[in-house]
N, C-alpha and C positions, 0 to 999 in steps of 0.2 A: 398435401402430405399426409392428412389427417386416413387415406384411405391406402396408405403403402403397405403393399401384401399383406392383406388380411389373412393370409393364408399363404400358407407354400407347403401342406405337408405332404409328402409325396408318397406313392408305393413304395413299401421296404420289398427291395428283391437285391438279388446277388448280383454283385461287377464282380470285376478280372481280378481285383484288389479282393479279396476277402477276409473281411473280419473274424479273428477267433470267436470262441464262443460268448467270453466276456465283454469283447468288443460289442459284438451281435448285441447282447443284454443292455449294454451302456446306450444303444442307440434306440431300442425301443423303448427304454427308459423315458432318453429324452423326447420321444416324439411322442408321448403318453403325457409329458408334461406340458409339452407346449398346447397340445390338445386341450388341457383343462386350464391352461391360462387364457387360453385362446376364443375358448367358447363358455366358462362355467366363471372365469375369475372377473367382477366388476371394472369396469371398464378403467374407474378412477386405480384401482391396483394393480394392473396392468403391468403399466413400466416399471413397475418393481421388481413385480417378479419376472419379467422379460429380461432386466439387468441381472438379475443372478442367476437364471437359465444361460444369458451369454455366455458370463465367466466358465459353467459348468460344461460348456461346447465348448469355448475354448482349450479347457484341459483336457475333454477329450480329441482334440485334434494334436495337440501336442503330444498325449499316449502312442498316437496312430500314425504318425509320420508317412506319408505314401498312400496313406487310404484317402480316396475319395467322399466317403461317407460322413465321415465326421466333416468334411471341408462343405456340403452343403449343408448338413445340419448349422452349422455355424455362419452359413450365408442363410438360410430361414429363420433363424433366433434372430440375429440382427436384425433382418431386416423389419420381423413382427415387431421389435422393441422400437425400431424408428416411426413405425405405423404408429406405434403406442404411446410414443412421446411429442412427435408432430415440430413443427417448428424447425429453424434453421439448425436446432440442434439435433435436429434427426440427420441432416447433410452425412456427417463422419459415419453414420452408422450405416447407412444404405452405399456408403464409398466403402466401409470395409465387408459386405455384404458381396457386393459385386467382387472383388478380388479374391473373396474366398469361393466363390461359386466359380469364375474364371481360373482360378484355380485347379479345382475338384475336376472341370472339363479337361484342361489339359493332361489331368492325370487316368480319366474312365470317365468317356464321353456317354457313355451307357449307365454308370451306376445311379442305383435307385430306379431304372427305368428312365432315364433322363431328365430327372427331377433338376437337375443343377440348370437344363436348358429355360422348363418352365420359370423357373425363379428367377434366375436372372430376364430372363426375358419380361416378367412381369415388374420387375423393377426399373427400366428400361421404357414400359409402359405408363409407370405410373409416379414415378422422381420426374419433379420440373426441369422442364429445357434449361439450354442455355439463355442466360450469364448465371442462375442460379444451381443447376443440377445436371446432369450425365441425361437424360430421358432424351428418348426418343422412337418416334413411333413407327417408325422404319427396320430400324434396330430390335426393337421388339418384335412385331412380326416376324421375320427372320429366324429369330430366334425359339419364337413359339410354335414355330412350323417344322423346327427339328427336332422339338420334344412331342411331335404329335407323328414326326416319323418314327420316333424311335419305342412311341406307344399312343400308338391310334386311339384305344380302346379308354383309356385312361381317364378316372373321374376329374384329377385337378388338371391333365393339361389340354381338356376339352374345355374346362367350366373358364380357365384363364383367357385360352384362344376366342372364348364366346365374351367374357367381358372386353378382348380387347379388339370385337366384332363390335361390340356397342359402341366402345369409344370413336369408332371410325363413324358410324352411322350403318352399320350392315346388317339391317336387326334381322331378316331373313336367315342370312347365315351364322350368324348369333343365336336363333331359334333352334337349328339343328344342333349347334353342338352340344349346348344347353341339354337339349334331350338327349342324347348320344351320350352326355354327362351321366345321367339319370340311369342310364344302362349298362355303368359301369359295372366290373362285379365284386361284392364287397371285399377289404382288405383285413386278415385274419388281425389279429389285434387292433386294430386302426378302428374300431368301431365308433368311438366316439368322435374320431377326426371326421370318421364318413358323415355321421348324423349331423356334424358342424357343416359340412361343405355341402351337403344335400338341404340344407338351411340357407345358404348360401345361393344357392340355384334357384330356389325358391325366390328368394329377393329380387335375383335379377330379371327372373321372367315377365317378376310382375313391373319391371322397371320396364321390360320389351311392352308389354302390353298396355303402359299409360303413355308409352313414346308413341305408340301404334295407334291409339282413341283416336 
């Protein structure tokens, strides 16, 4: 549990639903925040400030009634806070996680670049099986294979589909995306998310390469 979605933060780009311009502001906001809890805020603070980042996704999805965007930002806050708090007490948070990302799909299967796909599919990956949790690794896959149709090119839903290469044992095809990751092109604000998840890649390779000795 201690490892649930270390990340979900995805390309900011335009679905069918579009955000005004304050909307637009309200989301890069949060996704600037979650970035510096995520990579800069100590670990033991974490779920704190993860818990007040929720509440402040929440209202904005409340704002936005029909928008998509705020419905995954609000399944990625969750779920970071579950990652950050660990334990059976993470269960509610990764359960309301998933139904806002399921959500967001039903409404713009496409927004964010199909960020709602990644995420949920990595939660899916990475929440325990049954009798304790919703995971499953079939279910994931599936799922991560529609966020890599819907952007190939994509730094998190290569680095995702590559960790959830490892988990299978596919370190071959785990390697390419990994680097295919690496060839993403940067996302204009996002700077500091990318410099987190390019740290992130980093980890895993070297995780490929001690599996591989």
């Amino acid at each position: 549990m201690k490892r649930l979605l270390l990340a979900t933060l995805l390309a900011f780009s335009s679905s069918t639903w579009a955000l005004d311009p304050g909307g637009a502001q309200r989301l890069a906001d949060l996704q600037q925040r979650w970035a510096q809890i995520q990579y800069q805020t100590p670990k033991e603070q974490r779920s704190e400030a993860f818990e007040k980042l929720a509440g402040d996704a929440a209202t904005f999805v409340r704002q936005y009634p029909g928008a998509a965007e705020p419905l995954i930002w609000n399944g990625i806050v969750n779920s970071s806070w579950a990652g950050a708090t660990g334990g059976l007490g993470a269960l509610s948070k990764v359960k309301a996680a998933r139904a806002s990302l399921e959500q967001a799909i039903a409404l713009d299967a496409g927004a964010l670049q199909g960020s709602a796909y990644t995420s949920l599919g990595t939660l899916y990956d990475q929440v325990p099986g049954w009798p304790i949790g919703f995971g499953d690794s079939d279910k994931a896959e599936t799922l991560l294979r529609q966020a890599l149709q819907i952007n190939p090119n994509g730094i998190d839903s290569n680095y995702f589909w590559a960790d959830h290469l490892v988990r299978r044992k596919r370190y071959d095809e785990a390697r390419v995306a990994l680097n295919k990751a690496l060839q993403a092109p940067p996302r204009p604000g996002r700077e500091l998310a990318d410099q987190g998840r390019r740290s992130d890649i980093a980890a895993l390779l070297k995780t490929l390469e001690d599996k591989q000795d």
